[in-house]
C-alpha positions as CSV (number, residue, x, y, z in Angstrom):
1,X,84.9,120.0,106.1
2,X,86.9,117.0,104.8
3,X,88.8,117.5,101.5
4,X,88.1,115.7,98.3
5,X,91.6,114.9,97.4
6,X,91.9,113.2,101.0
7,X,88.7,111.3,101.0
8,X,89.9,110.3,97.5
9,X,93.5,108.7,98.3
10,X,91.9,107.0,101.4
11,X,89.4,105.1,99.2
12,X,92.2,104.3,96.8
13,X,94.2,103.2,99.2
14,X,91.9,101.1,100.8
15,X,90.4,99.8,97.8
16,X,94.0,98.5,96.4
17,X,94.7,97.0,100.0
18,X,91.2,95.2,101.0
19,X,90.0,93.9,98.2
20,X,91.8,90.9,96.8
21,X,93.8,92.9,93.8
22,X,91.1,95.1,92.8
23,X,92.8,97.9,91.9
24,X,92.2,102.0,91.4
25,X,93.7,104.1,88.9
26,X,94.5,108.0,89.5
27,X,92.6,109.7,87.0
28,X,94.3,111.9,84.6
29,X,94.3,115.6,84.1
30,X,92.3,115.5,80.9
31,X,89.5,113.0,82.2
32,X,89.3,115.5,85.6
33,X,88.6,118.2,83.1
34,X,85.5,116.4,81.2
35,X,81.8,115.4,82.3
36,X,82.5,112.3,85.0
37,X,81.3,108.8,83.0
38,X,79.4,106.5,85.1
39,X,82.4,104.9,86.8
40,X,83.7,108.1,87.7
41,X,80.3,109.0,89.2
42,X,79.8,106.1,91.0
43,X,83.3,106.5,92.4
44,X,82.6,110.1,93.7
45,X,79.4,108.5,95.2
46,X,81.1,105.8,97.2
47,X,83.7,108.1,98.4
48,X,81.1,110.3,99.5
49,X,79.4,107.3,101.2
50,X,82.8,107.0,102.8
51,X,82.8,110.7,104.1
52,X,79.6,110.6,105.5
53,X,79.9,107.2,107.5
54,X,83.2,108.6,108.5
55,X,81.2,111.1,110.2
56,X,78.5,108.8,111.6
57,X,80.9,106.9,113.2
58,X,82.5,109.4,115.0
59,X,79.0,110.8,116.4
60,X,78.4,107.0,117.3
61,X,78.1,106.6,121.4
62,X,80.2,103.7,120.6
63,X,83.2,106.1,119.7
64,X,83.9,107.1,123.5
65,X,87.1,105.9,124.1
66,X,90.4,105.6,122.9
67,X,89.9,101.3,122.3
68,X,86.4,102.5,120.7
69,X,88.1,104.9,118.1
70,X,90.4,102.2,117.1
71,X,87.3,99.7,117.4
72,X,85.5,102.4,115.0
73,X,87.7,102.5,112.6
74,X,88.5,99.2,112.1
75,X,84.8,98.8,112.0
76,X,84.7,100.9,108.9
77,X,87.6,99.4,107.0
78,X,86.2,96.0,107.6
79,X,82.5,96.7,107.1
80,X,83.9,98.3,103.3
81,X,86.3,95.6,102.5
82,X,83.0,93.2,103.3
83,X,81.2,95.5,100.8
84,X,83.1,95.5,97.6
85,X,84.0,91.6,97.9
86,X,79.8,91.0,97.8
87,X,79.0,93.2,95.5
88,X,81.5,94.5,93.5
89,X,83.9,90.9,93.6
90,X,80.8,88.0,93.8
91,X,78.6,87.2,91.0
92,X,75.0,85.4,91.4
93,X,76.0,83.0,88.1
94,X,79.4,82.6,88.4
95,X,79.5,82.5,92.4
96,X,82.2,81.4,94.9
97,X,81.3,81.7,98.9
98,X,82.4,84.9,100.6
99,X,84.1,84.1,103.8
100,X,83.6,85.6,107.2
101,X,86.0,84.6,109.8
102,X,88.3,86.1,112.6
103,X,89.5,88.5,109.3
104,X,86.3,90.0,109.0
105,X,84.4,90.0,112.0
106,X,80.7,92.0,111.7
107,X,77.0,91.6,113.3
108,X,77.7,89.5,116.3
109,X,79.8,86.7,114.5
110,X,80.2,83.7,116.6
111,X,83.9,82.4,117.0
112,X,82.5,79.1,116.7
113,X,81.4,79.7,113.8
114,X,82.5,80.3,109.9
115,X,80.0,81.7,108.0
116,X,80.2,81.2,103.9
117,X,78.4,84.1,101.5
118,X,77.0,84.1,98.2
119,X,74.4,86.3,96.2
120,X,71.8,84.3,94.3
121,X,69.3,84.6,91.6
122,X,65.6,84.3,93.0
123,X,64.3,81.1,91.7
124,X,67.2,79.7,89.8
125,X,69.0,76.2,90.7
126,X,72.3,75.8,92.7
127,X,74.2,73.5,94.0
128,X,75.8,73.3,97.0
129,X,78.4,70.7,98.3
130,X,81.2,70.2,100.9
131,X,82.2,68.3,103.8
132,X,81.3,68.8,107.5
133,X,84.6,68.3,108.9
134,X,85.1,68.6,112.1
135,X,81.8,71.1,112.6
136,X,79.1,69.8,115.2
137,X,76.6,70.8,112.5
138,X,76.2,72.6,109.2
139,X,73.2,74.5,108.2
140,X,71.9,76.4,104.9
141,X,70.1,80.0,105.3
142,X,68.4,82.0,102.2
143,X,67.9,85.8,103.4
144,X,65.9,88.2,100.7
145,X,67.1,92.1,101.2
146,X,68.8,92.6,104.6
147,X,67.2,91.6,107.5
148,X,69.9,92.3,109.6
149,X,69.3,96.2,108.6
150,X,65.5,96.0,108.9
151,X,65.7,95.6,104.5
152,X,64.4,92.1,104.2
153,X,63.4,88.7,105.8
154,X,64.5,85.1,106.3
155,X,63.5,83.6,103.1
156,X,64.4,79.7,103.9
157,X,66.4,77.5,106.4
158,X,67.9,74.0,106.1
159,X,68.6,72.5,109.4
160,X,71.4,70.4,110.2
161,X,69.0,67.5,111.5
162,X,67.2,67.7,108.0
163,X,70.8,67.3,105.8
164,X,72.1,64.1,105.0
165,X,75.7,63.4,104.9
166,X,77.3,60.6,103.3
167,X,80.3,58.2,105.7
168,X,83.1,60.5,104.7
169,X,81.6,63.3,105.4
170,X,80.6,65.2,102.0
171,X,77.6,66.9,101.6
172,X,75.3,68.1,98.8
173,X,72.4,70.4,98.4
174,X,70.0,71.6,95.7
175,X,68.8,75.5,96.3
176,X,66.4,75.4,93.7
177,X,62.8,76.5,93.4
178,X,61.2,73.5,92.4
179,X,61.8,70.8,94.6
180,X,64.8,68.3,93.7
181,X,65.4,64.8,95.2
182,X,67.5,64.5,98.3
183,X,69.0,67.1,100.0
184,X,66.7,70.4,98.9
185,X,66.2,74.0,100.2
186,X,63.7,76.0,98.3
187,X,64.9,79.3,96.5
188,X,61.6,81.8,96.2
189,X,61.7,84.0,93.6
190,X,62.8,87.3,96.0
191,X,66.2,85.8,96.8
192,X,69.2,87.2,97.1
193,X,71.8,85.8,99.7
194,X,72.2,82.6,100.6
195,X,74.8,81.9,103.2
196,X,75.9,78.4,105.1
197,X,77.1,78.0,108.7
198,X,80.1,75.0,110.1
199,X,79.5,74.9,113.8
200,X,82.2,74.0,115.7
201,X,82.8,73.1,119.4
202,X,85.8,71.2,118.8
203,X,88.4,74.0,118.5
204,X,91.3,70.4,117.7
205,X,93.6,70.1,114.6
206,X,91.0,68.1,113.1
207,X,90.3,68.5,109.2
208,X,87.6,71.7,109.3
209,X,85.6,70.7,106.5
210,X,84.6,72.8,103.3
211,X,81.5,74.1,101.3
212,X,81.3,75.7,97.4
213,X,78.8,76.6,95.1
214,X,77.8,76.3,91.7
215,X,75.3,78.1,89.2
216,X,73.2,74.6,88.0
217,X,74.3,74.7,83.9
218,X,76.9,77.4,84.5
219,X,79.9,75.4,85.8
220,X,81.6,74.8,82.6
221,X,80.1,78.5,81.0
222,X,82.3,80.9,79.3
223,X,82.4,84.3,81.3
224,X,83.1,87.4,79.6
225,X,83.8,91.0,80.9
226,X,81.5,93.0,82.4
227,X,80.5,96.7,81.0
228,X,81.5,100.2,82.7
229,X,78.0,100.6,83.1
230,X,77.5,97.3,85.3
231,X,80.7,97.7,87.4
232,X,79.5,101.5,88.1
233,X,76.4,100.1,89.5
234,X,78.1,97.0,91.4
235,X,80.0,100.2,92.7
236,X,76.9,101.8,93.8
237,X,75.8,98.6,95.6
238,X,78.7,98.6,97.3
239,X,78.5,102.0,98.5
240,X,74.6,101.3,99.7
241,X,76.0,98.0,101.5
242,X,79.0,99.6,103.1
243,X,76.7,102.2,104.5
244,X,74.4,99.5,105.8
245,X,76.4,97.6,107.4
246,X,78.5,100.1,109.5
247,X,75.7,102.4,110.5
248,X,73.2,98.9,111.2
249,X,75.7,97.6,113.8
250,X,76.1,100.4,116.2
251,X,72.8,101.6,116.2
252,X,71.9,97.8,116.6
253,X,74.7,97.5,119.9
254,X,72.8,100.9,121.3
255,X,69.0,99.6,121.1
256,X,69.3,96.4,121.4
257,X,71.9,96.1,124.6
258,X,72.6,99.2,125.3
259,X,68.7,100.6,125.9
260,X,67.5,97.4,126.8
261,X,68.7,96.7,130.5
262,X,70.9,97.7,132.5
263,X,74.9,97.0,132.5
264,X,76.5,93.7,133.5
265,X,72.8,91.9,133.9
266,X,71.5,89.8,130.9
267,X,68.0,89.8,129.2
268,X,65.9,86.7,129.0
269,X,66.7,84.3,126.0
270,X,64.2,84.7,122.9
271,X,63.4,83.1,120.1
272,X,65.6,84.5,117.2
273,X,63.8,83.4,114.2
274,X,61.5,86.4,114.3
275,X,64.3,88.1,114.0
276,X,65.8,86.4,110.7
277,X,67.6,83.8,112.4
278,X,67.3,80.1,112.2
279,X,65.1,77.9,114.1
280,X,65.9,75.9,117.0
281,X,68.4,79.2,117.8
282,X,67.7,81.4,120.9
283,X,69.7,83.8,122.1
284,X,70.2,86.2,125.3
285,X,73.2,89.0,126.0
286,X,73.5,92.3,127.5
287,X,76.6,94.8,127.6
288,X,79.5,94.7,130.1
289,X,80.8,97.9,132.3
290,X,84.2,97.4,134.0
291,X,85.6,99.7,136.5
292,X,89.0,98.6,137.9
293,X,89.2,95.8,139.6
294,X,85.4,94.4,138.5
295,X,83.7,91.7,136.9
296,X,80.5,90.0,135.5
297,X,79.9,86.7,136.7
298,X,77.8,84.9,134.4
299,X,75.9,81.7,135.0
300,X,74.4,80.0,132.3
301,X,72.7,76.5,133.3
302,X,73.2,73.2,131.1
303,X,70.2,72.4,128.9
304,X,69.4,69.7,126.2
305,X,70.4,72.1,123.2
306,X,73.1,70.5,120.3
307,X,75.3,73.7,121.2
308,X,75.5,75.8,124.1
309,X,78.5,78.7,124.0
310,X,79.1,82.2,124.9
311,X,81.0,85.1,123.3
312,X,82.0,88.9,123.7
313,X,81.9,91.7,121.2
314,X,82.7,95.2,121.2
315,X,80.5,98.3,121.2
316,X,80.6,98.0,117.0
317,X,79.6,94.2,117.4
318,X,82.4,92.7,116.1
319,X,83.6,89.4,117.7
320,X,87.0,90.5,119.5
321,X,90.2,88.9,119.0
322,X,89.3,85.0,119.5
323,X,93.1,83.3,118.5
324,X,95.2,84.4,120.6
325,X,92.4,86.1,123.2
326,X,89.6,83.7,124.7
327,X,87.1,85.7,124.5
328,X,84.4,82.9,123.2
329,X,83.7,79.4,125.0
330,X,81.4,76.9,124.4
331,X,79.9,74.0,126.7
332,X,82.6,71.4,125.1
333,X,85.5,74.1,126.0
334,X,83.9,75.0,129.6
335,X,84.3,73.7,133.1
336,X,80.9,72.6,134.4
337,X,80.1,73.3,138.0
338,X,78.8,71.0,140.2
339,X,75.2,72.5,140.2
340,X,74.7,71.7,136.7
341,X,75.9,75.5,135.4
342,X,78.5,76.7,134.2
343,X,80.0,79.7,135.4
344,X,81.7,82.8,133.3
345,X,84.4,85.4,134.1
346,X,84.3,88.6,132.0
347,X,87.1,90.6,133.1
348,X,90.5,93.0,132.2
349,X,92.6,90.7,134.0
350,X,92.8,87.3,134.5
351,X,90.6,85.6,137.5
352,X,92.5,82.5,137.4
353,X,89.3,80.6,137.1
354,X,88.9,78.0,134.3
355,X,86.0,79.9,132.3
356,X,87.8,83.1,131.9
357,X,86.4,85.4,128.8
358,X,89.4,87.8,128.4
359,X,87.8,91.6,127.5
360,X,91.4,92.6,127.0
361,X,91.7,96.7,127.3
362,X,87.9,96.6,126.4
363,X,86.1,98.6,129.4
364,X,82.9,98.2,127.5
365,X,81.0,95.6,125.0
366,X,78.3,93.1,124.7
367,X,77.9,89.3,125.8
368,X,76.6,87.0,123.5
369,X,74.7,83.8,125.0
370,X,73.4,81.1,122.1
371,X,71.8,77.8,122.0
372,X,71.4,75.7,118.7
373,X,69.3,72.9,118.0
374,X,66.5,73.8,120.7
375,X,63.3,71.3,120.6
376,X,60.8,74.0,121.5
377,X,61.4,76.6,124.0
378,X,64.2,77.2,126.6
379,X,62.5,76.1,130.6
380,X,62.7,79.2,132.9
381,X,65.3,77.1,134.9
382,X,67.6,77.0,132.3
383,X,67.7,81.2,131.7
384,X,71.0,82.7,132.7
385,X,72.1,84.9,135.3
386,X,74.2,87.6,135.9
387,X,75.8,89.9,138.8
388,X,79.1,92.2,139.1
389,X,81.7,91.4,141.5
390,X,85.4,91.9,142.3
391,X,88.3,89.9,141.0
392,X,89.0,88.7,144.9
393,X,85.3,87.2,145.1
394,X,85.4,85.0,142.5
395,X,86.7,81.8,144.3
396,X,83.8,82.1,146.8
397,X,81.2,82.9,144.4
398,X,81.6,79.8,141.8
399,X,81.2,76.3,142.5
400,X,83.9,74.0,142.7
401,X,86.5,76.5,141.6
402,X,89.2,75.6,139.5
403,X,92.5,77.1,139.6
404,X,94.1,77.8,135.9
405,X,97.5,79.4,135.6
406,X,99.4,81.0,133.2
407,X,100.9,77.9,131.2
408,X,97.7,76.6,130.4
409,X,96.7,79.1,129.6
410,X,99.4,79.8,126.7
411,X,98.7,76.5,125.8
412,X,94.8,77.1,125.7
413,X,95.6,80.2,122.9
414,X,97.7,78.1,120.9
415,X,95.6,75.7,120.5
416,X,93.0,77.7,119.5
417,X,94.9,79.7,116.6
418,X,96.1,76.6,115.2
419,X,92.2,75.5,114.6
420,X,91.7,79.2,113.0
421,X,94.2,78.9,110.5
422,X,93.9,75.5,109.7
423,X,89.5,76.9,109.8
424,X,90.4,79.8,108.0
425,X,93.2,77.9,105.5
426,X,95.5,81.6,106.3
């Protein structure tokens, strides 16, 4: 039975440390004493919250190993920090765009991607404006609830091909819900999220590009404090979110990969915008099982979609290290075979082939397979493949093998971490 006082300094401690400045006071003797107020009660409930995912996550089947207890817990920490910057830091009428990027990493997050949050009023005007950057494409998504945790549905989708951007780049969009001249996604009335993807498949030192948000006839608005009863609730929202998310992804890793097939082969791609993703997106995967000395060989055929790329995750879904570990590539990074497919490594230790996606000391995870910007449906021919093999087979089982050694690779992870932080501006 964990103690109150330690589940206590825990969440202080991680509060203070997570969540920008957002600080936690020890209470004093005399307010223990009395009747908890509503912050104090929605405290004790998120630290409860705390407690009992604690516990979930160490019953997960994802907490089997020593890598998946640090995996775990690192899960947690990031899936709360991710909680009380959305609910308890953002504000639908005053709102700036919640990051997530190699710092947070959560549901399957693409490397090649950085994803920019904001809560929104149902039915309200916004407006949205940036520049592209270096990105390969930029697209707007409206979400009501939580899809992602079975709460909710895809309410709206702006494409890339439907967005026009000016010479230089810049970009604006109204998110309103009656429809507005040039650029326009629609904002139904049971919105509450609406989030914006840059794509990249240039990983260069080439300006990344920018997005922000605005309330329309709030910019220039005066914004007072809140009340102990509205923080005390944004509290409780956090609690509900911070639950959601690290108990969603888990559960998610074990039916969806896990259940579904068996290890090291890959499921046929589907269609994800049944599934609350965009259109035009399909997606295939599976979940990788290394003894010594093993690897998955991945082949995953050229086809006419706008991006084409492959990733790894651990067993709590969160992108792995993707700086200073390649453990994404996409079709602009990758060495294509002379058969028209290109051919991926998974694997401890490095193959020496070109298309290596390092697992690091990860015996087990998922694989990630995406293709944007699909007219239609993926052809059968175009479906990837998968098969374990040795390290010492790889050279005779991949097409017009190319040797890569050690200094390229160094340089290969430099390059790559410069583009994050100049991506990431840390």
């Amino acid at each position: 039975m964990k103690s109150n006082w330690r589940n206590y300094l825990i969440l202080s401690g991680c509060i203070s440390l997570l969540s920008n400045g957002l600080g936690c006071a020890h209470p004093s003797s005399q307010a223990l004493a009395e009747e908890p107020d509503a912050l104090g009660s929605a405290f004790a409930e998120f630290s409860a919250t705390l407690a009992s995912v604690e516990d979930s996550i160490r019953a997960s089947a994802s907490f089997r190993d020593s890598q998946e207890e640090v995996g775990g817990y690192r899960h947690m920490l990031r899936s709360m920090a991710k909680s009380l910057e959305a609910e308890v830091i953002q504000d639908s009428d005053y709102p700036y765009f919640r990051i997530l990027d190699f710092w947070l990493r959560e549901g399957g997050d693409n490397p090649d991607q950085r994803y920019a949050f904001s809560p929104i009023r149902g039915g309200v005007a916004y407006r949205v404006w940036g520049k592209i950057g270096s990105a390969a494409r930029v697209e707007l998504q409206i979400y009501s609830g939580r899809p992602w945790a079975g709460d909710g549905r895809s309410a709206g989708y702006l494409r890339f091909e439907d967005i026009a951007i000016d010479d230089d780049g810049a970009f604006e969009i109204i998110v309103s819900a009656e429809k507005s001249p040039g650029n326009w996604l629609k904002n139904p009335d049971d919105s509450t999220t609406l989030f914006a993807r840059h794509i990249y498949d240039d990983w260069s030192d080439a300006d990344t590009g920018e997005i922000h948000i605005d309330r329309v006839g709030y910019e220039g608005s005066r914004r007072i404090g809140e009340t102990p009863e509205e923080l005390a609730q944004r509290i409780r929202d956090a609690a509900a979110m911070f639950k959601a998310t690290a108990e969603s992804w888990p559960a998610f890793v074990a039916r969806r990969y896990v259940a579904a097939a068996e290890p090291n082969s890959v499921t046929v791609p589907r269609d994800t915008y049944a599934l609350g993703g965009v259109r035009g997106r399909w997606m295939s995967g599976g979940y990788f099982s290394l003894e010594h000395g093993e690897a998955v060989l991945l082949r995953m055929p050229a086809s006419e979609a706008k991006y084409q790329g492959i990733q790894l995750t651990d067993m709590w879904f969160a992108s792995l290290e993707h700086g200073n570990q390649v453990s994404s590539l996409n079709t602009r990074q990758s060495l294509l075979s002379p058969d028209g497919a290109y051919y991926y490594v998974i694997s401890q230790e490095d193959p020496g082939f070109a298309n290596w996606l390092d697992a690091g000391a990860l015996v087990r995870g998922t694989f990630l397979l995406r293709w944007d910007g699909v007219d239609g449906a993926l052809a059968p021919e175009q479906f990837p493949s998968a098969e374990t093999i040795f390290l010492e087979q790889v050279e005779e089982k991949i097409p017009g093998f190319v040797q890569v050694g050690e200094g390229e690779r160094e340089s290969i992870r430099s390059q790559r971490r410069r583009h994050l932080q100049r991506r990431s501006h840390r």
